[in-house]
C-alpha positions in Angstrom: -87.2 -121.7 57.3 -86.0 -119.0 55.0 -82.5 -119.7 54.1 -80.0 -118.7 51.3 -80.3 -115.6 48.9 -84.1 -115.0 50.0 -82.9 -114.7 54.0 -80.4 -111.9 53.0 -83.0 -110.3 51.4 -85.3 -110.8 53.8 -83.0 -109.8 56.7 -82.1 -106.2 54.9 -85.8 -105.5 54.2 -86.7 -105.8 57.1 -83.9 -103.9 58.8 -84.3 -101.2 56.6 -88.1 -100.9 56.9 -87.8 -100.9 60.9 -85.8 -98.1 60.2 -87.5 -96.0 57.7 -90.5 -96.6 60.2 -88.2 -94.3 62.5 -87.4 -97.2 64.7 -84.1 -96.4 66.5 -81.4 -98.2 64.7 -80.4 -100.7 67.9 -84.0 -101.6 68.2 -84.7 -102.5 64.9 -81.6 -104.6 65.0 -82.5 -106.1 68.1 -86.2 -107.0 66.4 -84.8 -108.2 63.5 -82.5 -111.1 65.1 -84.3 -111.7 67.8 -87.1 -113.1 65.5 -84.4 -114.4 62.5 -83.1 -116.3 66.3 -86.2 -117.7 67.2 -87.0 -118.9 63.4 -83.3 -120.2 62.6 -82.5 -121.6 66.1 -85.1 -122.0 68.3 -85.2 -120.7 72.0 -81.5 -122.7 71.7 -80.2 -119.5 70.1 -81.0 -116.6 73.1 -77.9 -118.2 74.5 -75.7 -117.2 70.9 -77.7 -114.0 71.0 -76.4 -112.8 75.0 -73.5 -114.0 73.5 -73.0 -112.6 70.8 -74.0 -109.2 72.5 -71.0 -109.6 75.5 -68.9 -110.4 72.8 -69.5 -106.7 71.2 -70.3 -104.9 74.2 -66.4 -106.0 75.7 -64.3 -105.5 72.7 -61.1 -103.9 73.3 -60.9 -102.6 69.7 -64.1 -100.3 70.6 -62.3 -98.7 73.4 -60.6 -96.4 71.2 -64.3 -94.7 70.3 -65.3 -92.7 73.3 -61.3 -91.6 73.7 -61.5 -89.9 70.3 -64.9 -88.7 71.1 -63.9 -87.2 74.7 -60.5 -85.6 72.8 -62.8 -83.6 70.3 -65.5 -82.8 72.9 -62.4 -81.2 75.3 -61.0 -79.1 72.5 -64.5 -77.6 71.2 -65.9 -76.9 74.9 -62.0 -75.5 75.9 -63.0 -72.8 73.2 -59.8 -74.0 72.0 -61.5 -74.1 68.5 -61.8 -70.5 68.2 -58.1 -69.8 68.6 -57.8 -72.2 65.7 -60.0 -70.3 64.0 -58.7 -67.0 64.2 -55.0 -68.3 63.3 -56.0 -70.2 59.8 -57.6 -66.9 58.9 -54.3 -65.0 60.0 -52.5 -67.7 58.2 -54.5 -67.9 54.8 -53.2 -64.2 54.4 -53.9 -62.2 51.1 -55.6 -64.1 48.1 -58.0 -63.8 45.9 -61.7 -65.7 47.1 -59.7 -66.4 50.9 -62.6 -67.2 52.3 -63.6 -70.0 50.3 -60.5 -71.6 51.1 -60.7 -70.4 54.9 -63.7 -72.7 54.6 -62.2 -75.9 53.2 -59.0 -75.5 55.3 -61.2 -74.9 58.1 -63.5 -77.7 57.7 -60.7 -80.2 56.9 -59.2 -79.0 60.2 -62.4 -79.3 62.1 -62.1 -82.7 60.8 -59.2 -84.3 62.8 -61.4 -82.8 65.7 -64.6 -83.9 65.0 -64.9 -87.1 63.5 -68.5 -85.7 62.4 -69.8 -84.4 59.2 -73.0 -83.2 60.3 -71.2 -81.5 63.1 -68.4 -79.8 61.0 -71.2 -78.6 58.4 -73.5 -77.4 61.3 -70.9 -75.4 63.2 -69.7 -74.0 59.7 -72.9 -73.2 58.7 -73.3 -71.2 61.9 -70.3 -69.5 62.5 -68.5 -68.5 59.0 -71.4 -68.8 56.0 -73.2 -66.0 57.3 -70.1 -63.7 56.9 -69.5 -65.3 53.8 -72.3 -64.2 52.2 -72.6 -60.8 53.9 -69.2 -60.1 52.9 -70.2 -60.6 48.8 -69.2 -64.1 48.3 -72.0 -66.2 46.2 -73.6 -68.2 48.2 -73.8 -72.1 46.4 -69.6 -72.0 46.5 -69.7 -70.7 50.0 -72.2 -73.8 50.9 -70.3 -76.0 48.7 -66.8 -75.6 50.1 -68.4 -75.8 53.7 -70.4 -79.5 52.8 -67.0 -80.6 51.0 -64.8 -80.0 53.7 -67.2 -81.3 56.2 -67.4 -84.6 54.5 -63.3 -85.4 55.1 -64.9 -85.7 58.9 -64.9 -89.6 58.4 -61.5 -89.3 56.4 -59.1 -88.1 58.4 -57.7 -89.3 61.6 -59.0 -89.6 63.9 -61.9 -91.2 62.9 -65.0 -92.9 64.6 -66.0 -94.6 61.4 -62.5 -96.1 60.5 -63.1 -97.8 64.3 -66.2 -99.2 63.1 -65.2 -100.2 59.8 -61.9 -101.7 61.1 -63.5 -103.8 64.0 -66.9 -105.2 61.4 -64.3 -106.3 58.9 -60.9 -107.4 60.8 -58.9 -105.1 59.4 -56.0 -103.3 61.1 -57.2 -100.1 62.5 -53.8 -98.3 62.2 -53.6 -99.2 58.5 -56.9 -97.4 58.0 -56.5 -94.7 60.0 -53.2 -93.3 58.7 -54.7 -94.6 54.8 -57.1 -91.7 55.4 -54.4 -88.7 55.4 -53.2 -88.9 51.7 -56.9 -88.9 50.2 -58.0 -86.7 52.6 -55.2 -83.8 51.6 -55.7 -84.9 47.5 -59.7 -84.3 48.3 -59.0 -80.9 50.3 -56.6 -79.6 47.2 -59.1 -81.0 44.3 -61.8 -78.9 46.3 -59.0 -75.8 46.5 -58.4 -76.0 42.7 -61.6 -76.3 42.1 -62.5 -72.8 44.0 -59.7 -71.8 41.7 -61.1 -72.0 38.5 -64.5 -71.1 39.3 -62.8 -67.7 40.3 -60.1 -67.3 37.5 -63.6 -68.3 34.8 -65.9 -65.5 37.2 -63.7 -63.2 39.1 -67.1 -61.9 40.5 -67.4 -64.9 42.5 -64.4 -63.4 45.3 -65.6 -59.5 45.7 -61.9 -58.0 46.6 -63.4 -56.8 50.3 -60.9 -55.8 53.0 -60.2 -58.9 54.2 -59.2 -60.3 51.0 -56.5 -57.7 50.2 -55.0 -57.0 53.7 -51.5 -59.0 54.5 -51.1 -60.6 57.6 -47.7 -59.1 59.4 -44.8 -61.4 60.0 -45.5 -60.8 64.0 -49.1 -61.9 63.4 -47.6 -64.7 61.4 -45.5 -66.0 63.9 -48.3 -66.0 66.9 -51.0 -67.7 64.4 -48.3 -70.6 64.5 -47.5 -70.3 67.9 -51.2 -70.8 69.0 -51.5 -73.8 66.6 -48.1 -75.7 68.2 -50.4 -77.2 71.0 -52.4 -78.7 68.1 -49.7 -80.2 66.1 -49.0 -81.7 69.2 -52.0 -83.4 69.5 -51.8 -84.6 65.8 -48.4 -85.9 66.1 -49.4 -88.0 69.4 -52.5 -89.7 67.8 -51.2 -90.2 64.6 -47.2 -90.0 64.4 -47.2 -92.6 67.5 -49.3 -94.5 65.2 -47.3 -94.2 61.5 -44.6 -94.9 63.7 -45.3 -98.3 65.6 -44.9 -97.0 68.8 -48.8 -97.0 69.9 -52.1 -99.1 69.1 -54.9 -96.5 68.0 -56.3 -96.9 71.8 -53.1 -95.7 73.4 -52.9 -93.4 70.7 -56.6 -91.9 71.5 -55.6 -91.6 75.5 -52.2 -89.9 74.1 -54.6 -87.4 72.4 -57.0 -86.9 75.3 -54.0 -85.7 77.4 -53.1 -83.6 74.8 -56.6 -81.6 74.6 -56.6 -81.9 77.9 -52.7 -79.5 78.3 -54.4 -77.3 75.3 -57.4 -76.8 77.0 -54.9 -75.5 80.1 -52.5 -73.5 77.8 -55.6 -71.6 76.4 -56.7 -71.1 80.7 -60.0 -72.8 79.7 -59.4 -76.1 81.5 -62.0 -76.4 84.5 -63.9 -79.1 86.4 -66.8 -78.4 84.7 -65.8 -78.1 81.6 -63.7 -81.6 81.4 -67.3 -82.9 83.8 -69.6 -82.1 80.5 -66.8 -83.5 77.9 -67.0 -87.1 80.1 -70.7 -87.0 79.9 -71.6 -85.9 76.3 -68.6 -88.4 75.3 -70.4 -90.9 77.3 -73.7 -90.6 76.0 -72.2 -90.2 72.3 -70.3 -93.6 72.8 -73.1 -95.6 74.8 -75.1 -94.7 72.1 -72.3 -96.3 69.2 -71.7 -99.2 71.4 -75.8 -99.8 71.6 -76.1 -100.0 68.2 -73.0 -102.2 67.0 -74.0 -104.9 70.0 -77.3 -105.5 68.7 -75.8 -105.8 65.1 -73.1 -108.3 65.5 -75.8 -111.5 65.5 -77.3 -110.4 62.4 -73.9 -111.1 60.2 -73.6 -114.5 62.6 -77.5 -115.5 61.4 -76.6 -114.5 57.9 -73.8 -117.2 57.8 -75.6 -119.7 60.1 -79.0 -119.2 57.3 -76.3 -119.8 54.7 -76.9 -116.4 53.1 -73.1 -115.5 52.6 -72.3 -118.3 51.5 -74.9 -118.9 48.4 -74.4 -114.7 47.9 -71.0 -115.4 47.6 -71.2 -118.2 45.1 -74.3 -116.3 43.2 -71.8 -113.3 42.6 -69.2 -116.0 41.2 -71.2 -117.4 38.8 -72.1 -113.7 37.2 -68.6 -114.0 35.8 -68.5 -110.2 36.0 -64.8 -108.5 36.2 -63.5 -107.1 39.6 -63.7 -103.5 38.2 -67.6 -104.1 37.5 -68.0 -105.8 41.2 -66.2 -102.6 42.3 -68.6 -100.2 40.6 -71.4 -102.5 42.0 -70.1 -102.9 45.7 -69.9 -98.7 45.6 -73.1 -97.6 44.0 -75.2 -99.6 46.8 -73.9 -97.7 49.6 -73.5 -94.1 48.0 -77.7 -94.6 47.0 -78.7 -96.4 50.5 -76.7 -93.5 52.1 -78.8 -90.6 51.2 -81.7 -92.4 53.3 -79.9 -94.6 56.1 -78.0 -93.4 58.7 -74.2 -94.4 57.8 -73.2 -96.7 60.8 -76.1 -98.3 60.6 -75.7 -98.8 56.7 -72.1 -100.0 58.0 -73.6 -102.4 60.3 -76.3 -103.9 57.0 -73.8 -103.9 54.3 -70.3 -105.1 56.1 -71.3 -108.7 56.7 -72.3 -109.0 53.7 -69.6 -107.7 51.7 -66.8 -109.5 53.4 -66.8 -113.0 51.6 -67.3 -111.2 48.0 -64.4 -108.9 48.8 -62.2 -112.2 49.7 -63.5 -113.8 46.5 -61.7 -110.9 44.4 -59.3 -110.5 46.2 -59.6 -106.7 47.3 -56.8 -105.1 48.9 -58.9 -105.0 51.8 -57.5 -101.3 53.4 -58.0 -99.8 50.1 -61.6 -101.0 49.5 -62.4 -100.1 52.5 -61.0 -96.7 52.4 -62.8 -96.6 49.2 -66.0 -97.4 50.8 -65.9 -95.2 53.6 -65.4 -92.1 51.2 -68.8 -93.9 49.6 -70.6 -93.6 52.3 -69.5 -89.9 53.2 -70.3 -88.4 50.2 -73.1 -89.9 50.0 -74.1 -88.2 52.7 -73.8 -84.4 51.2 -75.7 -85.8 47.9 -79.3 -84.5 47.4 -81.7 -84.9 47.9 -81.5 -87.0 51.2 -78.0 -86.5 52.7 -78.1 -85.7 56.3 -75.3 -83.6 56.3 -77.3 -81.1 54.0 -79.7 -81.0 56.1 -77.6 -80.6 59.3 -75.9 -77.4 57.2 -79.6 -76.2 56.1 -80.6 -76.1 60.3 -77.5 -74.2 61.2 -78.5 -71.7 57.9 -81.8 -70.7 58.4 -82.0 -67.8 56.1 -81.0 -69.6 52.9 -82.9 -72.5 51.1 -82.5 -75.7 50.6 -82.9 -75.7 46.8 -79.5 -73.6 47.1 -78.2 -76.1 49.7 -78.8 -78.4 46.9 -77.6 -77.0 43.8 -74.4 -76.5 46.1 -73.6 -79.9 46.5 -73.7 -81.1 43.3 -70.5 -80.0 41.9 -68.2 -81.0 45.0 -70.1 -84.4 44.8 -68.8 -84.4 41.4 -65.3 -84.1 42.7 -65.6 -86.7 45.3 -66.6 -89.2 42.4 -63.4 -87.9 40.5 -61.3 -88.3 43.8 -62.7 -91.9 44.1 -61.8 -92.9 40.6 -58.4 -91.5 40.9 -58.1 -93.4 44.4 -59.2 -96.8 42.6 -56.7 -96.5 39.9 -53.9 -95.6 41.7 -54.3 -97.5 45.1 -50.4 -96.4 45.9 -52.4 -93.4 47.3 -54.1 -95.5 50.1 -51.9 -98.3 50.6 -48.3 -96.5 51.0 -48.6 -95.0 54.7 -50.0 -98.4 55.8 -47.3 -100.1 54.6 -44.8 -98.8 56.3 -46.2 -99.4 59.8 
């Protein structure tokens, strides 16, 4: 029997080849501990493994997924995302290189309704590049501000990932949800100053077109706000009930259903059909989550039973390395694996495992996972592998993905500046949460 260092190993090779095979992620999980099952237990352990799987499969915690999903499916199907469209353009008003910043305002909107990267980068891509690009704008800033602001998806609340994250490692899910909204606004500014300089150093970058230079009315002004008051609504029911005590991130979620749910009918786009297709893709979308993270809770369970955390734990230890160099190495595994596994399932591989070493050096556990979950985002947008470069590349067909490529780079740059300024200053993360 394998146990120790060498079944870790073992276990995450084999997990990950299953899935570079192109296994889907819950079978390879459910291939991987049903035979680590058999070898550790004996046919004694199918009871653990059914177990292990209701366990999961019933966890109040995971309720709060498919309510954020069904909120952001109401809100895009209720066309409701178009009026918010049309009002941040109204609102960004008269400045030089505006539609870069339409695009990172956009996409870090997008964000609260999404949850997605690939989603906010594909819909992006679609809709506003093309005019971008039309319109004079160069084309690597216009893709880069789109990935960039695409990648706060997983940030900023409401999040699917922070659900995952919060559930795998027993931290408070309203602590990390609300940690997300002060890195996510210092990411969208660095990205907005960035954009900036690039201009002030090339001013050829922002052509002065028409829509540059004209100046929203004050009457134009006022309805761009009006039409976004049913959204602030829905961001102060999710997350204000939240920052203030009042609600657990479920009730919270159902709060913000019934808020895209009196947007969709403000807008007159609220219909039987339309709320019928929301439940169903929601469904599917959350059946799908819910799969996956059932069939992976035995594997951290087998990993302790083997003894694998345990003498990981105590082989890290021995290194004698400081907490900063742990940190560096805990990060740079996920931001590589990232670029070729799919993130929750890299979640679902890496969690377990990191848990003990993170109570060894006594992490504040919201900020190192906050930190993490950045990590894994932006890995995501980094060449040449990130899936949500592709997903933009797909939505973009006339460009190339060379360009999609040499557009990422410097916005990945400022993630791993964010990231720094995050780990030295971790009042960033940890102030909101503490005063829940």
């Amino acid at each position: 029997m394998i146990e120790g260092i060498p079944a870790v190993l073992a276990g995450v090779g084999l997990l990950l080849l299953a899935m570079f095979s192109g296994m889907p992620v819950f079978v390879a999980f459910l291939v991987v501990n049903l035979g680590a099952t058999v070898l550790l237990l004996g046919p004694a352990g199918f009871g653990m493994f059914s177990g292990s799987f209701f366990e999961t499969a019933t966890s109040s915690s995971l309720v709060t997924i498919p309510l954020f999903i069904l909120m952001g499916e109401l809100l895009f199907r209720s066309r409701a995302v178009e009026v918010l469209f049309q009002s941040i353009d109204t609102l960004v008003g008269r400045v030089r290189g505006r539609q870069y910043i339409l695009s990172i305002v956009l996409a870090t909107v997008f964000s609260t309704l999404s949850g997605a990267a690939m989603g906010v980068a594909a819909m992006l891509g679609r809709s506003l590049l093309p005019g971008m690009i039309s319109r004079g704008y160069d084309a690597r800033l216009s893709i880069g501000t789109i990935l960039a602001g695409a990648s706060l998806a997983p940030l900023i609340p409401p999040s699917v990932l922070v659900i995952i994250i919060g559930t795998l490692s027993g931290v408070s899910i309203a602590g990390l949800l609300i940690a997300g909204i002060v890195p996510g606004l210092m990411f969208a500014s660095l990205f907005a100053a960035y954009v900036f300089f690039r201009i002030w150093r090339n001013p050829e970058l922002a052509p002065m077109t028409e829509d540059a230079t004209r100046r929203s009315s004050a009457r134009e002004v006022v309805l761009a706000l009006l039409k976004l008051l049913p959204f602030s609504i829905i961001i102060l029911l999710v997350m204000g009930l939240i920052l203030m005590g009042v609600a657990t991130p479920t009730e919270a979620g159902a709060m913000g259903v019934l808020g895209a749910l009196i947007t969709a009918a403000i807008y007159r786009n609220l219909s039987v059909r339309m709320v019928a297709e929301s439940l169903g893709a929601s469904a599917q979308v959350s059946a799908m989550i819910l799969i996956v993270m059932a069939s992976s809770k035995l594997f951290s369970q087998l990993l302790a039973f083997s003894g694998g955390a345990t003498a990981l734990t105590e082989w890290i230890v021995a290194l004698e390395v400081s907490s900063w160099t742990m940190l560096i190495l805990l990060m740079v595994l996920p931001f590589v694996l990232c670029m070729f596994v799919d993130q929750i399932a890299l979640m679902l591989i890496v969690i377990p495992i990191y848990l003990p070493i993170i109570e060894t050096f006594h992490y504040d556990p919201i900020w190192f996972w906050l930190l993490f979950l950045v990590n894994i985002t932006v890995g995501g947008m980094t060449p040449p592998f990130g899936y949500t470069l592709f997903a933009l590349k797909s939505a973009w067909s006339e460009g190339s993905l060379s360009t999609v490529f040499r557009a990422a780079w410097p916005f990945v740059a400022l993630f791993v500046l964010g990231m720094v300024l995050l780990a030295l200053m971790p009042g960033l993360t940890t102030f909101l949460p503490s005063l829940i």
